[in-house]
N, C-alpha and C positions, 0 to 999 in steps of 0.2 A: 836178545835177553828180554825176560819178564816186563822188564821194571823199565826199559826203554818204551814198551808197548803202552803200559801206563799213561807213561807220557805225552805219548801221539794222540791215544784215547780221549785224553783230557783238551788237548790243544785243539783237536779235531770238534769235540763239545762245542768249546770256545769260538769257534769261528763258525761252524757251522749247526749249529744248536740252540745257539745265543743264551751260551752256560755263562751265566756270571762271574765277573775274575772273583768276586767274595765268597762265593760257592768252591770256587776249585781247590783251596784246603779240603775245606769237609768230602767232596769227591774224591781226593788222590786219596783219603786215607778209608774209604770207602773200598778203591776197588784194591790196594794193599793187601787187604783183608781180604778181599775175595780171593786175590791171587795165593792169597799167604805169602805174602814178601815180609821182612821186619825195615825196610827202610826205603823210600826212593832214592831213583837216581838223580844223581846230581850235575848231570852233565849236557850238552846242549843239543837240542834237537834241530830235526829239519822244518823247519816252519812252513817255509816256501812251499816244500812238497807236501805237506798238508793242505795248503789251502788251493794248490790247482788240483786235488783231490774232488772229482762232481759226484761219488761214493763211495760209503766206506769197503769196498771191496779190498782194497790193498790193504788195508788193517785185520781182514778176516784172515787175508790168506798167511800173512805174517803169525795170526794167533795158530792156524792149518800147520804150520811149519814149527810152531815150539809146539805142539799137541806131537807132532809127526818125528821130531829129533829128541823128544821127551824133555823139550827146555822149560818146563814146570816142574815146579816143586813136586817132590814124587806123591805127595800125600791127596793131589787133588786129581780127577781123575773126569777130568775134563774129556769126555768125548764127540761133542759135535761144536764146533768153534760160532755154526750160526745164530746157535740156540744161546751161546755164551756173549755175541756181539749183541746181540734181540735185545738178550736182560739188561746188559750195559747201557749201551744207547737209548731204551725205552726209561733206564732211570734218568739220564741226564736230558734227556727229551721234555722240556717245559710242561709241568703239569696238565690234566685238561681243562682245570679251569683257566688257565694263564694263554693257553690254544684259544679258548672260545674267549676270552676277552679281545684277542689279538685278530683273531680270525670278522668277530662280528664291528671291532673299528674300522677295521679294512675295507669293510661290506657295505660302512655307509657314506664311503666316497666313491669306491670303485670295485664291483664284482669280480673283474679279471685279476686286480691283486689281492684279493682275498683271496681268491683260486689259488694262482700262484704261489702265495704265503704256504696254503695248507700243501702244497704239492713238492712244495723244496724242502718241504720240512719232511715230509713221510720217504722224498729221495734220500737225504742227509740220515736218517734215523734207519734207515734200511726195510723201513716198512714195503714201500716201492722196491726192489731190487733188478737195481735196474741194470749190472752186469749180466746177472741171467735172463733178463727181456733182451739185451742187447744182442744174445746168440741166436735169438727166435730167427727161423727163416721167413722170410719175408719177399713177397712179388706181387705186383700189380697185373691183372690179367684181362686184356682187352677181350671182348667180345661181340657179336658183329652189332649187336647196338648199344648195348650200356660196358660197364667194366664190374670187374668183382677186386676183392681186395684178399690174399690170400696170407695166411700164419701159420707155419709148422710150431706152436708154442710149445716149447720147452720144459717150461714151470708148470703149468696148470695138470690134476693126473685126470685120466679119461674115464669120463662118471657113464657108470649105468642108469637107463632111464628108471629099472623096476626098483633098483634102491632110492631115487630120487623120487617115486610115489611112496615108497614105503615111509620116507619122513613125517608124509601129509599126516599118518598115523600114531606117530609118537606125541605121547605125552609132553610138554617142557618140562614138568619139575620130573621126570623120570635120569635128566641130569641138567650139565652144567658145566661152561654156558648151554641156553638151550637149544641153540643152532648158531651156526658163522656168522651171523651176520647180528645176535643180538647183542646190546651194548655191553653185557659181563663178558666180553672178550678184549675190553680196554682196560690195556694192563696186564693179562690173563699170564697166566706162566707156562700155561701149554699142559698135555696130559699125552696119553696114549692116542687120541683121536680127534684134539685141538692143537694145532699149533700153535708154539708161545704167541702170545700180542701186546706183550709190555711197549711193545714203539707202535702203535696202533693209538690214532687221536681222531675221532670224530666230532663234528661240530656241527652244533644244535639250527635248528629253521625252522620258522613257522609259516607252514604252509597249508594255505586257507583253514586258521584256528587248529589247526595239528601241530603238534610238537615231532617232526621227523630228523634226522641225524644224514649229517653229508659228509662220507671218507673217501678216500680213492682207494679204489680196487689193486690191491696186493699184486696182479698182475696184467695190468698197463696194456690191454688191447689196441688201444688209438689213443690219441692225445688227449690229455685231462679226462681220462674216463676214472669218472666218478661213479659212487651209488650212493643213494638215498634210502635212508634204512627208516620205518617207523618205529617209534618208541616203545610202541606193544609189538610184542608177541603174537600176529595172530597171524593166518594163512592169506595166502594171495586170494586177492579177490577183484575185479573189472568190474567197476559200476558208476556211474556217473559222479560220485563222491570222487573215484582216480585218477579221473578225467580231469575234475578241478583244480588236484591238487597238481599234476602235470603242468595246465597253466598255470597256477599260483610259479611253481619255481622258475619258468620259461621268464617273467614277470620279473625275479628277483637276478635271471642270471641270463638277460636275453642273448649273449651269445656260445651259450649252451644248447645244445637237443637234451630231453628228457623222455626215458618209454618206458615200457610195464612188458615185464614177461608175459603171456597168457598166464590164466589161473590154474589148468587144468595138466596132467604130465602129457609127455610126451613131446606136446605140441607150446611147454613153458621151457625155464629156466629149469638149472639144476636146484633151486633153492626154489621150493613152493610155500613152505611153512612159516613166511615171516615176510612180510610187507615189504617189497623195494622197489625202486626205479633204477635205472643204468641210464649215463647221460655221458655226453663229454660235447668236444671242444671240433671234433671232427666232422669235415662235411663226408657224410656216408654215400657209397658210392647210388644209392636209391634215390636219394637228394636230386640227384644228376637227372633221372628219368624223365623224361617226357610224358606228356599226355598220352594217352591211347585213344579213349574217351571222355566227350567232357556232356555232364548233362544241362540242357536247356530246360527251364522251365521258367513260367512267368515269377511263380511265387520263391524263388531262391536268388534274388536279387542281390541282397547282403552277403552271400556264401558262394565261392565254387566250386562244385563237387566233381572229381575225377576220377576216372581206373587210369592207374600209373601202366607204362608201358614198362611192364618187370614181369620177371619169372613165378613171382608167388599171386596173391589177389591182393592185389593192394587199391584202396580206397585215400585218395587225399581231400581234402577239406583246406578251403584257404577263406580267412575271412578278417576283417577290421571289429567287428561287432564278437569279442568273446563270448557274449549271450548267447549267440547265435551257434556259435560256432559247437559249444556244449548242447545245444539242445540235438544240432544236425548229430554229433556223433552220440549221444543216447539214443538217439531213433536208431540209427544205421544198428547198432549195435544189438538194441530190444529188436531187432526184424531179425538179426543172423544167427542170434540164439534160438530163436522158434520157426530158421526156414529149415521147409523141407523141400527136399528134390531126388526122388528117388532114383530116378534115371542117369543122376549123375552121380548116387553113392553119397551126396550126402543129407543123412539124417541128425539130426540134432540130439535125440537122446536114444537110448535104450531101459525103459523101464526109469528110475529115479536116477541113473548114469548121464551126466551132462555129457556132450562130445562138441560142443560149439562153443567157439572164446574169437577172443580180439587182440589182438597183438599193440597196442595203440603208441606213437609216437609224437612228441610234440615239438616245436620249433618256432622262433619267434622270427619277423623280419620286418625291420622299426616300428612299424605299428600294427601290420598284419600277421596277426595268428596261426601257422600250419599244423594240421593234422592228420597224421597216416596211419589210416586202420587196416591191418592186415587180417583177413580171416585166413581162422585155423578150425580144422575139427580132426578129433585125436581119435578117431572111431575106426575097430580093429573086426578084422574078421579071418577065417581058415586060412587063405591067400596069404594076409598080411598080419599077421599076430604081432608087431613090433605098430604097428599104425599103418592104415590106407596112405592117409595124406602126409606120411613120414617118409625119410628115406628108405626109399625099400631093399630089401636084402643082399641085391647085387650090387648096391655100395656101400655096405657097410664096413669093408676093407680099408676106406677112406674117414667115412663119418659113420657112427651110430647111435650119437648123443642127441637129444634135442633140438631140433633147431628153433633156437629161440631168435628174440629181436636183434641181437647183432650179425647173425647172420641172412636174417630176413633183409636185413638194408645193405647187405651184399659183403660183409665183412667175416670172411670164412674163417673160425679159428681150430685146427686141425691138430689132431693127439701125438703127443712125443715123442710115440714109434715109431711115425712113418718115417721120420728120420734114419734109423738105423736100420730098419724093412726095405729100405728104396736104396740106402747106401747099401746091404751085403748086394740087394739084385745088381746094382749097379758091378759093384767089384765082380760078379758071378758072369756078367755079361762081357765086361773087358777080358775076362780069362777066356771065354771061349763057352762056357758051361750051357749045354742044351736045355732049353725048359722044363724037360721031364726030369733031369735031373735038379733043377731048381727045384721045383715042386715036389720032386721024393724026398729032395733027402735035407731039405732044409725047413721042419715045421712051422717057423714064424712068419715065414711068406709065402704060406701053402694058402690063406686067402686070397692072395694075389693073383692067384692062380689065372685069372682071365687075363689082365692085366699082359702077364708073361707070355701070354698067349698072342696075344697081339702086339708083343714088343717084337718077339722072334717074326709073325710074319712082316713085320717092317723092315726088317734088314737095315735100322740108320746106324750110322756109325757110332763106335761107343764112346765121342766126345758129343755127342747129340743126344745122351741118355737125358742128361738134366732137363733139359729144355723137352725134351720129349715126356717125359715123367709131372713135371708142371704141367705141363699140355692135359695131360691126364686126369691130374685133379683137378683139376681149373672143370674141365667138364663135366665129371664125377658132381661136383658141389653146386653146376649148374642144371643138371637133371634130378638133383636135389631136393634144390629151389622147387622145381618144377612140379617132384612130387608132390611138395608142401600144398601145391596149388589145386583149392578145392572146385576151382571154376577151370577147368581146363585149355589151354591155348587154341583150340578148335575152334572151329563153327560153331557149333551147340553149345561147348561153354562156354564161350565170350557172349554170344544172346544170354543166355541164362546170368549171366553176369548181370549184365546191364540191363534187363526184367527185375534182378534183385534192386538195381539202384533206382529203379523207377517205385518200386512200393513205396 
């Protein structure tokens, strides 16, 4: 019943919300009225089981079940129970000012429980939702020298790259909010093409003289992955101003990473139009890398400069002297926007068309500085009409989204479907079913098509499909990588590499 639900609602607040016992009159007759009950119940609930409750899933699915048995007043016509917990919970969720009071006391004893604070709060409030992260599939995948880190994610839906430049183009006041990530989504009730964000609480940092905003990301890729949103409105941009502000938060939250999409599509994030960072609490498996090359020189005394031993071009910088450290990666940076190399395909612009950016990543360690700049260039031609140095067409079955900074540092996060594409193949190959007939007669894994191709000539057996099918993508995501990479793993491109780090 209703009115039993109320109750839980409320108790749930109370212990996990830190709702006020002098508020919870004014609440229960609050949500009364929402439900249209005339009276609550008056009888005792389960306490216990509320409080070993770590989200409100169980309260969703109870609301799932009076929407689905019609145990609501007939008059309200409640149809999605999430959007009905969102509102709830985001009312009884401590205002933002009472957040950034709570969050910034926290901050000035100890960063990790400030963290923590904002992060049980967003789990508790259902902002995190963390029963549906909890189904993501998830595997660690060794490789013959580093590892990758792999996610079938469930929650997140699978963004096209040419709608994610088309953003760059939109107006803001042409609506509202004016993208995901600006602060009119705190609170927001949701529309046709925003999801509600009344349990959504961001809180404020100043980082080097910018007023920028830190929430965690709605869907939970690795541990405390947060983003760093700027208070304006404006497009991504990589400029030595990025760079500072990267260390500024490494500063306030040193056992945090912090990185910057590229500026440019393809080769950024799905969000171009509004200034952010993504960070968390994770050591990425890039972290792990070895040296490949490391340069000598007399005058980089203060700084070491290195090519990671990784699939993409990666550049790290370690140094005590933060000066130093911003100066090295402004250079690196102004040299790879204006190199050219025709021999290896990559050109920097096309007419006023940029195709060179920086992927940049920061990391603190007690008093020494890290920084890993990845180059990207997003430049497309007959061949490759999706990107040269993108994934190219024969894996797009797997991935055909961006590869931005999280999976640059080896952290693959993979679209919804493969899930149900890779389970009918599966079911299809336990029955017996030939590959031509997979591929005729079943449209949704007719890009599979090589895939299937090479499952039938393996003959493994079909309790080996799993493991076999990982195997797949795991490589799939590391020929990926590979594309990404503008300095190729050759002869000629590892010189040409390390010719670049000599300018």
């Amino acid at each position: 019943m209703v009115e039993i639900l109320v109750e839980k609602l409320l108790t749930y607040a109370e212990l996990k919300l830190a709702l006020s016992t002098e508020d919870v009159k004014y609440y229960r007759n609050v949500l009364l009225n929402k439900f249209g009950l005339k009276k609550p119940y008056k009888g005792v609930i389960n306490v216990s089981e509320i409080h070993s409750m770590n989200n409100p899933q169980m309260l969703i699915d109870e609301l799932c079940e009076l929407i689905k048995t019609k145990g609501l007043p007939p008059h309200l016509s409640f149809t999605d129970p999430e959007a009905v917990i969102v509102d709830i919970l985001g009312m009884m969720t401590p205002i933002p000012s009472v957040v950034n009071y709570r969050f910034a006391k926290l901050l000035k004893k100890d960063s990790n429980r400030a963290i923590k604070y904002l992060y049980d709060l967003s789990i508790a409030n259902n902002y995190i939702q963390q029963a549906k992260i909890d189904a993501n599939i998830r595997w660690t995948a060794p490789l013959d020298v580093n590892y990758f880190e792999m996610t079938i994610n469930l929650a997140k839906p699978e963004k096209d790259n040419k709608e994610v430049a088309k953003l760059l183009t939109e107006k803001p006041e042409d609506k509202y909010p004016s993208c995901p990530l600006c602060l009119e989504n705190v609170g927001f009730g949701g529309n046709e093409t925003t999801p509600p964000r009344q349990n959504l609480r961001a809180v404020p940092l100043m980082l080097d003289k910018e007023i920028w905003y830190l929430q965690y990301s709605p869907f939970v890729y690795y541990k405390d992955h947060i983003i760093v949103i700027s208070e304006e409105h404006n497009p991504m941009t990589i400029t030595p101003r990025i760079f500072s502000k990267l260390v500024a938060f490494v500063d306030l939250f040193p056992n945090l990473f912090i990185g910057s999409n590229s500026d440019i599509p393809i080769v950024g994030g799905s969000i171009l139009n509004h200034e952010h960072f993504q960070g968390g609490a994770k050591v990425m498996p890039m972290f792990k890398a070895k040296d490949r090359y490391v340069l000598r020189h007399k005058n980089e005394r203060k700084i070491k400069i290195s090519i990671l031993e990784w699939d993409s071009n990666v550049i790290k910088l370690e140094s005590t002297s933060k000066r130093r450290l911003l100066e090295k990666a402004a250079e690196i940076t102004a040299n790879w926007l204006n190199y050219t190399n025709e021999e290896l395909g990559i050109i920097p612009f096309t007419g006023e068309t940029r195709h060179a950016a920086v992927t940049p990543i920061v990391v603190k360690e007690k008093r020494k500085y890290i920084m890993y700049i990845i180059l990207r260039n997003n430049r497309t031609d007959d061949k490759y009409p999706t990107g040269i140095f993108h994934a190219h067409p024969e894996y797009h079955n797997i991935k055909k989204e961006g590869i931005g900074l999280i999976e640059q540092m080896g952290t693959f996060i993979l679209p919804a479907r493969l899930k149900s594409e890779f389970g009918l193949m599966e079911e299809l190959y336990k029955k017996g079913v030939s590959g031509a007939e997979m591929i005729s007669d079943h449209p949704t894994i007719t890009k599979h098509a090589q895939f299937i191709k090479e499952l039938m000539l393996s003959k493994i057996k079909p309790v080996e499909f799993e493991t076999y099918a990982k195997n797949y993508m795991t490589e799939v995501c590391q020929n990926i990588l590979r594309n990404t990479a503008c300095f190729k793993a050759d002869a000629a491109g590892q010189a040409a590499f390390i010719k670049f780090l000599q300018l």
